[in-house]
Biopython code that builds the backbone (N, CA, C, O; Angstrom):
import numpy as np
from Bio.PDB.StructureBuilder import StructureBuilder

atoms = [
    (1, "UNK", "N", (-10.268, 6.013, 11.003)),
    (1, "UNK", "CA", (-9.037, 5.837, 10.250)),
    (1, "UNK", "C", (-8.019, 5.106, 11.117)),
    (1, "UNK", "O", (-7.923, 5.134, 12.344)),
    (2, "UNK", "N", (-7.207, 4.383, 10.143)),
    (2, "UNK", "CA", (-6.189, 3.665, 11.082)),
    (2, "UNK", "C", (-4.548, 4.011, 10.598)),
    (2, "UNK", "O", (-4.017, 3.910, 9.491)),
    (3, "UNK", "N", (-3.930, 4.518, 12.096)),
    (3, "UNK", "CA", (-2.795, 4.621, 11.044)),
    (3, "UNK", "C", (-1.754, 3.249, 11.957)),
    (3, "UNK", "O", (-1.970, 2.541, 12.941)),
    (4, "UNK", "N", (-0.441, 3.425, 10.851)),
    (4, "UNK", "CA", (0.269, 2.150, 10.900)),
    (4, "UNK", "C", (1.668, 2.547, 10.045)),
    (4, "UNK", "O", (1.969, 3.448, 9.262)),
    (5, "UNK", "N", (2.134, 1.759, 10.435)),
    (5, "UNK", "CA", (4.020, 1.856, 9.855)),
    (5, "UNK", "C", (4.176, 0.182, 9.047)),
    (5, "UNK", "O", (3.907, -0.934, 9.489)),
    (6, "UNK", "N", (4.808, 0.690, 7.508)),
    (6, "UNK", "CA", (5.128, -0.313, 6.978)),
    (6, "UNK", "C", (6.349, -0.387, 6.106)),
    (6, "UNK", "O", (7.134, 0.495, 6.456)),
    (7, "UNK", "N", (6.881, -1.204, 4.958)),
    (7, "UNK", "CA", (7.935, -1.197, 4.255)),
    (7, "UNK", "C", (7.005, -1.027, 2.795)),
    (7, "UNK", "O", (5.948, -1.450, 2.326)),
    (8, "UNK", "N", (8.346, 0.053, 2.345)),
    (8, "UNK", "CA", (7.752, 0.066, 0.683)),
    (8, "UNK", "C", (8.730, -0.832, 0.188)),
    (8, "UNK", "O", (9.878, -0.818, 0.632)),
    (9, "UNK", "N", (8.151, -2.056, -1.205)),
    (9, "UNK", "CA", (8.374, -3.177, -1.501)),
    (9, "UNK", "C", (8.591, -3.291, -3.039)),
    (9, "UNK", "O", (7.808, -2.553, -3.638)),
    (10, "UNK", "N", (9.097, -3.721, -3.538)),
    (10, "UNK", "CA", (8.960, -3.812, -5.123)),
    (10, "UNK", "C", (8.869, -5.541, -5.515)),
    (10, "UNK", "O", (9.379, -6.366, -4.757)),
    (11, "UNK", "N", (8.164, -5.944, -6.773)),
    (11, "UNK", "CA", (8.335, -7.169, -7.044)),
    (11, "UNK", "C", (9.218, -7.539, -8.007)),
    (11, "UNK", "O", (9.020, -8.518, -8.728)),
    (12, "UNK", "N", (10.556, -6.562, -8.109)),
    (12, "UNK", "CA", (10.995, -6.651, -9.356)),
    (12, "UNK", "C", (11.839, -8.512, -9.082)),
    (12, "UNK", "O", (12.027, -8.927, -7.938)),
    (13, "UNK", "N", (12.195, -9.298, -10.249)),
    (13, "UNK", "CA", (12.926, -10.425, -9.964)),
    (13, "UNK", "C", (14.233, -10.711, -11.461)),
    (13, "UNK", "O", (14.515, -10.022, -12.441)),
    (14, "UNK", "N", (14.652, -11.838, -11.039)),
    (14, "UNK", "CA", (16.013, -11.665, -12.309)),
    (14, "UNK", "C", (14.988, -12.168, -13.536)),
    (14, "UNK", "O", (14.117, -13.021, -13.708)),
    (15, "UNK", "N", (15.852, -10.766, -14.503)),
    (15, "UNK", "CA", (15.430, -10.911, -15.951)),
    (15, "UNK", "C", (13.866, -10.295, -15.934)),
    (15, "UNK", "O", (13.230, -10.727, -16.895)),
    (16, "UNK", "N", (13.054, -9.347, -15.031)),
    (16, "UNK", "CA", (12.011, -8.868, -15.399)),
    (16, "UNK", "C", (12.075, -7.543, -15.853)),
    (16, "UNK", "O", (12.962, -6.932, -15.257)),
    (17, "UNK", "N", (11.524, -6.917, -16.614)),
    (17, "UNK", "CA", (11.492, -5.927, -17.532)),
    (17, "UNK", "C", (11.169, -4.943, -16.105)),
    (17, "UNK", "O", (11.935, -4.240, -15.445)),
    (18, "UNK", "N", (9.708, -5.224, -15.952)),
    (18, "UNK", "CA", (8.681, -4.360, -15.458)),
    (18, "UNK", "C", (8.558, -5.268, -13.844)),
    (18, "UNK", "O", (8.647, -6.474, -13.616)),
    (19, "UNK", "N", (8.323, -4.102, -12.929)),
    (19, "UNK", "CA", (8.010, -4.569, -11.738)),
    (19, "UNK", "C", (7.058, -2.963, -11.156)),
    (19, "UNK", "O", (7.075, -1.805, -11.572)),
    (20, "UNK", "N", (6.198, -3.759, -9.860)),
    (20, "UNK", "CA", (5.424, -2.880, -9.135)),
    (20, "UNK", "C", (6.506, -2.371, -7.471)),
    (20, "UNK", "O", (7.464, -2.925, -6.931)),
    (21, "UNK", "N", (5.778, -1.180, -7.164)),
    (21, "UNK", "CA", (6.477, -0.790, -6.059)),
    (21, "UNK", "C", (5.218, -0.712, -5.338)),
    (21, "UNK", "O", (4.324, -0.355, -6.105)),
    (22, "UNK", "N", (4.740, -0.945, -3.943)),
    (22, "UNK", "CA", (3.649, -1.574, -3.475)),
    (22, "UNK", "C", (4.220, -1.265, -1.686)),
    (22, "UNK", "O", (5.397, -1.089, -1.370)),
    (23, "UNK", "N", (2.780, -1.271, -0.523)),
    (23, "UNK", "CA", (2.924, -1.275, 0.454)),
    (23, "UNK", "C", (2.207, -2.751, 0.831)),
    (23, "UNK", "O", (1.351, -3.072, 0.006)),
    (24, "UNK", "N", (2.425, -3.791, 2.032)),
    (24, "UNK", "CA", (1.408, -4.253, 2.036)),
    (24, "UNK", "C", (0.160, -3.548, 3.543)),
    (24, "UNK", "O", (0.416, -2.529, 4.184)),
    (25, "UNK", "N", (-0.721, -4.166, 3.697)),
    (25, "UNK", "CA", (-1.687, -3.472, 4.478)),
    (25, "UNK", "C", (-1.551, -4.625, 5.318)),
    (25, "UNK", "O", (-2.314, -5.385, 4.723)),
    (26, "UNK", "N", (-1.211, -5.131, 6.064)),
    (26, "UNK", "CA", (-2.099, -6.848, 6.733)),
    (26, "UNK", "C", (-3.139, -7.127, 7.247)),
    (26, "UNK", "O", (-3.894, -6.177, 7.452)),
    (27, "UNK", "N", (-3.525, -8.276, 7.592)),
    (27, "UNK", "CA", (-4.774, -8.288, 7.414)),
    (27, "UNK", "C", (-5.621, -7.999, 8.629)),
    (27, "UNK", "O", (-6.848, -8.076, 8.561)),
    (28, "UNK", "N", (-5.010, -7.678, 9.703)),
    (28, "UNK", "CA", (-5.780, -7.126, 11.167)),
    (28, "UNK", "C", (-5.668, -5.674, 10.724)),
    (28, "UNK", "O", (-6.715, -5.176, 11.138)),
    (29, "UNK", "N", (-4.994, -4.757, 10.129)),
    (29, "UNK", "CA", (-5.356, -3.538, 9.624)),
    (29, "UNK", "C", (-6.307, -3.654, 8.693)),
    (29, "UNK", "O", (-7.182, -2.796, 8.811)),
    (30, "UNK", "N", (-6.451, -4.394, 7.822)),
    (30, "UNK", "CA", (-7.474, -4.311, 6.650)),
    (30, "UNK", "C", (-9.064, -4.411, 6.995)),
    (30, "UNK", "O", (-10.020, -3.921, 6.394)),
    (31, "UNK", "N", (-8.997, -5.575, 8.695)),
    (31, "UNK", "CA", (-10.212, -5.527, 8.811)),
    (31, "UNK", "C", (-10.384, -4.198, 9.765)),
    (31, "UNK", "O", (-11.431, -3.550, 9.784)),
    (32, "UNK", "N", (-9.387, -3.917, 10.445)),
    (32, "UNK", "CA", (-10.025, -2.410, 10.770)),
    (32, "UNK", "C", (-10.813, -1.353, 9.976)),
    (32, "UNK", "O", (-11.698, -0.587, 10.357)),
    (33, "UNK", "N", (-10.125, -1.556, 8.502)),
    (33, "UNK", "CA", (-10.599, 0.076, 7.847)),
    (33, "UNK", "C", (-11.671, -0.854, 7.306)),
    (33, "UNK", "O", (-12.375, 0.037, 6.831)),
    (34, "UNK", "N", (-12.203, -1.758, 7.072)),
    (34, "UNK", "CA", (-13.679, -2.151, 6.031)),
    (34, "UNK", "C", (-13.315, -3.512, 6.830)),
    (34, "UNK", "O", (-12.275, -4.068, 6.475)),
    (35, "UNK", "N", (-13.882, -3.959, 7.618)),
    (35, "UNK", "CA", (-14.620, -5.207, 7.720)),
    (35, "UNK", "C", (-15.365, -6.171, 7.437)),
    (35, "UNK", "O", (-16.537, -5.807, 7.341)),
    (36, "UNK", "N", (-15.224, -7.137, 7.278)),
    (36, "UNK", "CA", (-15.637, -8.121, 6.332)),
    (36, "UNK", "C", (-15.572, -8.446, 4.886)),
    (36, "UNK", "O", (-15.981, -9.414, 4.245)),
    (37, "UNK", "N", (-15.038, -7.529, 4.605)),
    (37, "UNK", "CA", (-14.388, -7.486, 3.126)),
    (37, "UNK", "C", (-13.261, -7.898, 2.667)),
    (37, "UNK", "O", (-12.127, -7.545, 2.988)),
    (38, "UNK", "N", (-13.715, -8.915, 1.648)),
    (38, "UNK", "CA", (-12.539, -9.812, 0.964)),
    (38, "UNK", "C", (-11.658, -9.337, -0.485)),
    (38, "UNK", "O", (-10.621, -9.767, -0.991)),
    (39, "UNK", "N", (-12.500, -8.372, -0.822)),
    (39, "UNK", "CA", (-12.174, -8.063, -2.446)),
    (39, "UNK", "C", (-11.818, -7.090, -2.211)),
    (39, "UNK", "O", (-11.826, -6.558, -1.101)),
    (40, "UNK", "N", (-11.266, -6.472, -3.633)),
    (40, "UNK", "CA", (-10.410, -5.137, -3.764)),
    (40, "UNK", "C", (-11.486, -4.074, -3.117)),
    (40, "UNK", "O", (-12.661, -4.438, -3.167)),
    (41, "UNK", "N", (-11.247, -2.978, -2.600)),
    (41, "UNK", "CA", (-11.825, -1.725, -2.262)),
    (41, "UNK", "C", (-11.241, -0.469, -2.335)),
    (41, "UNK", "O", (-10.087, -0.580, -2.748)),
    (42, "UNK", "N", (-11.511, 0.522, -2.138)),
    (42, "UNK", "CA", (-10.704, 1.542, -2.638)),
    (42, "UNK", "C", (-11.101, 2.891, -0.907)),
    (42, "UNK", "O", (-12.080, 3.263, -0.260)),
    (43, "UNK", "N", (-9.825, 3.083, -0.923)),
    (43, "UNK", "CA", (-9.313, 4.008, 0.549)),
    (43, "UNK", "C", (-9.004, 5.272, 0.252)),
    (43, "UNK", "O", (-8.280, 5.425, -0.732)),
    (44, "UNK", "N", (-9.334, 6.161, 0.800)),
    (44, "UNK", "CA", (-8.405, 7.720, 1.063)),
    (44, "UNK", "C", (-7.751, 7.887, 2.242)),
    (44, "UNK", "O", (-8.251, 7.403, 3.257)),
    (45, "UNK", "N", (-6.863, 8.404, 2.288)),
    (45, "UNK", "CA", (-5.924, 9.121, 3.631)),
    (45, "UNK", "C", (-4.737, 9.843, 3.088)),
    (45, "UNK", "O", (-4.786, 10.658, 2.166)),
    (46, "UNK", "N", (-3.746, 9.503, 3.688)),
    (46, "UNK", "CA", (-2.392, 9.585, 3.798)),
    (46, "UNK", "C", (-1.140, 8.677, 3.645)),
    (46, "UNK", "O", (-0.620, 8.215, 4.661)),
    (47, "UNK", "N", (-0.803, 8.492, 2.817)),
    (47, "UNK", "CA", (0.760, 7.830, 2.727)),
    (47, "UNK", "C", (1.725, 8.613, 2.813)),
    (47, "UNK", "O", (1.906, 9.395, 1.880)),
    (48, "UNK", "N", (2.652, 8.626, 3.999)),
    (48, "UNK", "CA", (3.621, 9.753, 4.144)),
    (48, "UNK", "C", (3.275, 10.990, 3.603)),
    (48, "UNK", "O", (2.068, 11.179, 3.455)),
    (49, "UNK", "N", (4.048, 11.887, 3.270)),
    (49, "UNK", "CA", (3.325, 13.175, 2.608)),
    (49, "UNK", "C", (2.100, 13.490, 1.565)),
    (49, "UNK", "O", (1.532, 14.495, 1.137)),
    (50, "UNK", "N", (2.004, 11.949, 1.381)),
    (50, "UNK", "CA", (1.067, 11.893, -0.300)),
    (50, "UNK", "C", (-0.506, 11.896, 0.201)),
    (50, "UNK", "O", (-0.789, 10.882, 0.839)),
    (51, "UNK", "N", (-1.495, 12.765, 0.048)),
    (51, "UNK", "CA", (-2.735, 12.796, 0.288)),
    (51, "UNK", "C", (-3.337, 12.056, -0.678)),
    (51, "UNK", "O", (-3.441, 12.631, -1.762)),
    (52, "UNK", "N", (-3.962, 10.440, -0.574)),
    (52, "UNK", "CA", (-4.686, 9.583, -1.194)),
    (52, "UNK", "C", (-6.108, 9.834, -1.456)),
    (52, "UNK", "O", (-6.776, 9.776, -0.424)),
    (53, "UNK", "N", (-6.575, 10.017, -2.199)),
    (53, "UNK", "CA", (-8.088, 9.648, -2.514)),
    (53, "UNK", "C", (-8.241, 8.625, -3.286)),
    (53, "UNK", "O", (-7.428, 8.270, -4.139)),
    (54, "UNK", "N", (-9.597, 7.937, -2.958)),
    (54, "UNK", "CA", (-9.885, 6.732, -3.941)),
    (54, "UNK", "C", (-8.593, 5.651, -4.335)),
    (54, "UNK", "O", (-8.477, 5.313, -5.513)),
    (55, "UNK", "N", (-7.547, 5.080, -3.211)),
    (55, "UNK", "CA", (-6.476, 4.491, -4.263)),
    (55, "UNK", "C", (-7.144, 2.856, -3.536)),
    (55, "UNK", "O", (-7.587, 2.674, -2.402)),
    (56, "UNK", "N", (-7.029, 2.089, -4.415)),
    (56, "UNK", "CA", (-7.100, 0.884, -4.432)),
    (56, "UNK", "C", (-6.584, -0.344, -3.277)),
    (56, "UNK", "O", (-5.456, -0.792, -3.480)),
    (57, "UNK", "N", (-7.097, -0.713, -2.486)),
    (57, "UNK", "CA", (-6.250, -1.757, -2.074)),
    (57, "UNK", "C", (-6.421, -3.088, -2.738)),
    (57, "UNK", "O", (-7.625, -3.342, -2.777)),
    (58, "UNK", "N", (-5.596, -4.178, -3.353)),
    (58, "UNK", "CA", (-5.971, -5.522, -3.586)),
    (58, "UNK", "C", (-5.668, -6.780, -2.787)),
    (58, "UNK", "O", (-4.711, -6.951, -2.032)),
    (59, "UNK", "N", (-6.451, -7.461, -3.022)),
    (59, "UNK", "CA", (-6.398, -8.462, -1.777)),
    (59, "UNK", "C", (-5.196, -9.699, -2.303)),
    (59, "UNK", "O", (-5.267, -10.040, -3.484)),
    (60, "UNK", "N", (-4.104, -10.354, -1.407)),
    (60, "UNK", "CA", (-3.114, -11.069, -1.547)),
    (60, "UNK", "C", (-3.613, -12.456, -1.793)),
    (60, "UNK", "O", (-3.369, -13.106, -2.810)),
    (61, "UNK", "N", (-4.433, -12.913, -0.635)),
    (61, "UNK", "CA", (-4.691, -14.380, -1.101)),
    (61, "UNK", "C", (-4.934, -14.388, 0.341)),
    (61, "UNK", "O", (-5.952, -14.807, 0.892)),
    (62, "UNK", "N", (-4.064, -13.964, 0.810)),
    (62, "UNK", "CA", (-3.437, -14.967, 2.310)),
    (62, "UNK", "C", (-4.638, -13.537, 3.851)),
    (62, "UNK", "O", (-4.697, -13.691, 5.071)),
    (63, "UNK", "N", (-5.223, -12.548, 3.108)),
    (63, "UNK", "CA", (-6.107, -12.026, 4.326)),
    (63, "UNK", "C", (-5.152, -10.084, 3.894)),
    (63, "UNK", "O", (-5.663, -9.013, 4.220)),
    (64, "UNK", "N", (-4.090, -10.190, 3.311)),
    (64, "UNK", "CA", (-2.989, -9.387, 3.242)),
    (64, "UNK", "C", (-3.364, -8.467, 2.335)),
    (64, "UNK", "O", (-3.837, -9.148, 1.426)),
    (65, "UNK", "N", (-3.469, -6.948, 1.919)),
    (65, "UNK", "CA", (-3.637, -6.071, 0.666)),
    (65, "UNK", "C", (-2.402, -5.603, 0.462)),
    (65, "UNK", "O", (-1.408, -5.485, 1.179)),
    (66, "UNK", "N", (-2.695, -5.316, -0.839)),
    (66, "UNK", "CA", (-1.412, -4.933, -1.582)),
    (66, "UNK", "C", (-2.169, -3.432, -2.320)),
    (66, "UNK", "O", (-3.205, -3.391, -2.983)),
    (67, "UNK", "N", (-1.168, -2.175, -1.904)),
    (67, "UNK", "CA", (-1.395, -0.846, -2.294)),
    (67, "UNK", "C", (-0.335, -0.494, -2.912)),
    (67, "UNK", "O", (0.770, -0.287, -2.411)),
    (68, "UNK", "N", (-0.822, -0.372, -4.651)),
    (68, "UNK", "CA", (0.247, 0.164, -5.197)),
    (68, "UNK", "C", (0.652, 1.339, -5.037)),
    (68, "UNK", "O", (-0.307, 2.069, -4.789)),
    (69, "UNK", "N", (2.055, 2.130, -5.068)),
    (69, "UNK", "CA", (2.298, 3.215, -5.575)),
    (69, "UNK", "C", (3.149, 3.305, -6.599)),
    (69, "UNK", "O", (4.166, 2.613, -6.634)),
    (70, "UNK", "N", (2.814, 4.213, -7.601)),
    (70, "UNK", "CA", (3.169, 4.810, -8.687)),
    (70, "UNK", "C", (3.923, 6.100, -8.640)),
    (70, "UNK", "O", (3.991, 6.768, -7.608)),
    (71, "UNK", "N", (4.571, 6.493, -9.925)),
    (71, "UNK", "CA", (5.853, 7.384, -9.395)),
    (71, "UNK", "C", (5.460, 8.877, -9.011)),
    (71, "UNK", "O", (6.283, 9.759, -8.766)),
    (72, "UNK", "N", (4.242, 9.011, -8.998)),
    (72, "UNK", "CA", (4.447, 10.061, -8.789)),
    (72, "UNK", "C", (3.948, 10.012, -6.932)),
    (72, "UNK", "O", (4.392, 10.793, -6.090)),
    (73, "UNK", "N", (3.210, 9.185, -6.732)),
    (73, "UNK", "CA", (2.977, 9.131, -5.129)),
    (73, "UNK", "C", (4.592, 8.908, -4.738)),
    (73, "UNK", "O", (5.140, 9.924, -4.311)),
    (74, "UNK", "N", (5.220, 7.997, -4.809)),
    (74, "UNK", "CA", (6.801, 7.635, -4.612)),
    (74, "UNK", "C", (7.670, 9.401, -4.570)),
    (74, "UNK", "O", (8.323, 10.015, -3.727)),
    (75, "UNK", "N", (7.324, 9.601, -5.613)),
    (75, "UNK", "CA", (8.082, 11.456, -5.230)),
    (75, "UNK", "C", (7.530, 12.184, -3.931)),
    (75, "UNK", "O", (8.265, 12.643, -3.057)),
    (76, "UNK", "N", (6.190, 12.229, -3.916)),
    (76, "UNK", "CA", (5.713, 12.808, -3.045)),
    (76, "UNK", "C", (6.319, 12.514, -1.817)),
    (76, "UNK", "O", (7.013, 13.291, -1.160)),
    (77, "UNK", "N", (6.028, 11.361, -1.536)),
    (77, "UNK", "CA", (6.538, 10.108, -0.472)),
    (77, "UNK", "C", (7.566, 10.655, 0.149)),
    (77, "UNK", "O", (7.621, 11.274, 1.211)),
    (78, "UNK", "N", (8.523, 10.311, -0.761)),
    (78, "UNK", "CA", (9.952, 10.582, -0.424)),
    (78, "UNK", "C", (11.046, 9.577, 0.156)),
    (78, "UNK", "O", (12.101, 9.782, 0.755)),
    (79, "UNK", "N", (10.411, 8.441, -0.239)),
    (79, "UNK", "CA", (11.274, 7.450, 0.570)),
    (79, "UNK", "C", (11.274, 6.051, -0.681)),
    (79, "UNK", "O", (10.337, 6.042, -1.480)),
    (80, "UNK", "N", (12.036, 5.255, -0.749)),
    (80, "UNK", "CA", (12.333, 4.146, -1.189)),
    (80, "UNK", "C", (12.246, 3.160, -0.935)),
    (80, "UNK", "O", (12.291, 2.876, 0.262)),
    (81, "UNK", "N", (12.119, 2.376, -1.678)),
    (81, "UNK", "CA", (12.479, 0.732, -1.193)),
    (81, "UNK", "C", (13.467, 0.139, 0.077)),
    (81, "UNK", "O", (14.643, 0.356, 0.370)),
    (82, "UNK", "N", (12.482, -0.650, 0.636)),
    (82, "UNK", "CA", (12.454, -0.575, 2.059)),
    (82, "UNK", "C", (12.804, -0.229, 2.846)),
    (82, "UNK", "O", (13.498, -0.688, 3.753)),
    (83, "UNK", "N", (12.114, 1.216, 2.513)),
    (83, "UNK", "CA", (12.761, 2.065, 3.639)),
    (83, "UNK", "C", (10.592, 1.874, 4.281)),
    (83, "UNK", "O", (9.567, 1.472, 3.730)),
    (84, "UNK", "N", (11.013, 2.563, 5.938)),
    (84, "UNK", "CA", (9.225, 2.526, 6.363)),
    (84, "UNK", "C", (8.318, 3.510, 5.968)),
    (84, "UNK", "O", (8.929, 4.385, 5.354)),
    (85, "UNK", "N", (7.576, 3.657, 6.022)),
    (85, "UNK", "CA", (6.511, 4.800, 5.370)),
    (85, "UNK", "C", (5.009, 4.806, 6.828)),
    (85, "UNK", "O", (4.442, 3.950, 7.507)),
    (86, "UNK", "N", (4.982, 5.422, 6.763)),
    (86, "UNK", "CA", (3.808, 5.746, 7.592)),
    (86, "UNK", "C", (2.287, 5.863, 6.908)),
    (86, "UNK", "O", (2.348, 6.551, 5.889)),
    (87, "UNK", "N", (0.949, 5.382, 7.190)),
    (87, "UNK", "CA", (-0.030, 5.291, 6.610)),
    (87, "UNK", "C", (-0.867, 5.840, 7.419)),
    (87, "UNK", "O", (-0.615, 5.735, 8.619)),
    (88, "UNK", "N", (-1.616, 6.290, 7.161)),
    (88, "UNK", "CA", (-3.243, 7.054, 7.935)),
    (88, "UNK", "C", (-4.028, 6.433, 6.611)),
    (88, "UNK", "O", (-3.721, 6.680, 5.445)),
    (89, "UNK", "N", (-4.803, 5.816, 6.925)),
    (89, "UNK", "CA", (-6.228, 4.836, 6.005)),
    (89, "UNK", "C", (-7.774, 5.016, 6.718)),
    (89, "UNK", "O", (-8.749, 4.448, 6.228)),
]
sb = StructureBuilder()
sb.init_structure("model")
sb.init_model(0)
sb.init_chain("A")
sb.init_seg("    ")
for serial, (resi, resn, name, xyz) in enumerate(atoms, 1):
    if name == "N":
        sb.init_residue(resn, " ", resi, " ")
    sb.init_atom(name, np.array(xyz, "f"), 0.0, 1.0, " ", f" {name:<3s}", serial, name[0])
structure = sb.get_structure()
């Protein structure tokens, strides 16, 4: 497992209804936890207080994953938009 410190992020922009709230992973962490892998995969650990099973990472383009969280991991959490969050993966 790898752990690591990051920013929680949202994509909201002007005039969008709906936006995601998201960590990213980069991509020298990503090849730590699964190596050689380009496509989405799916991780358990820890996000701040929130015990993960099975959550998704998706891949950016650029080598980078993108891990959503949803509101109820975000409660757990306890922290906001960009504020840092701590990861165990």
């Amino acid at each position: 497992m790898v752990t690591f410190e990051t920013t929680i992020e949202r994509t909201l922009q002007d005039g969008e209804k709906y936006s995601w709230t998201y960590v990213i992973i980069p991509a020298e962490v990503a090849q730590q936890i699964n190596p050689g892998v380009k496509t989405i995969y799916r991780v358990k650990g820890r996000i701040g207080a929130h015990i993960c099973r099975q959550v998704a990472l998706l891949p950016c383009g650029n080598g980078d994953y993108m891990l959503l969280l949803n509101a109820a991991m975000r409660k757990e959490i306890g922290s906001g938009v960009g504020e840092p969050v701590q990861l165990l993966l």
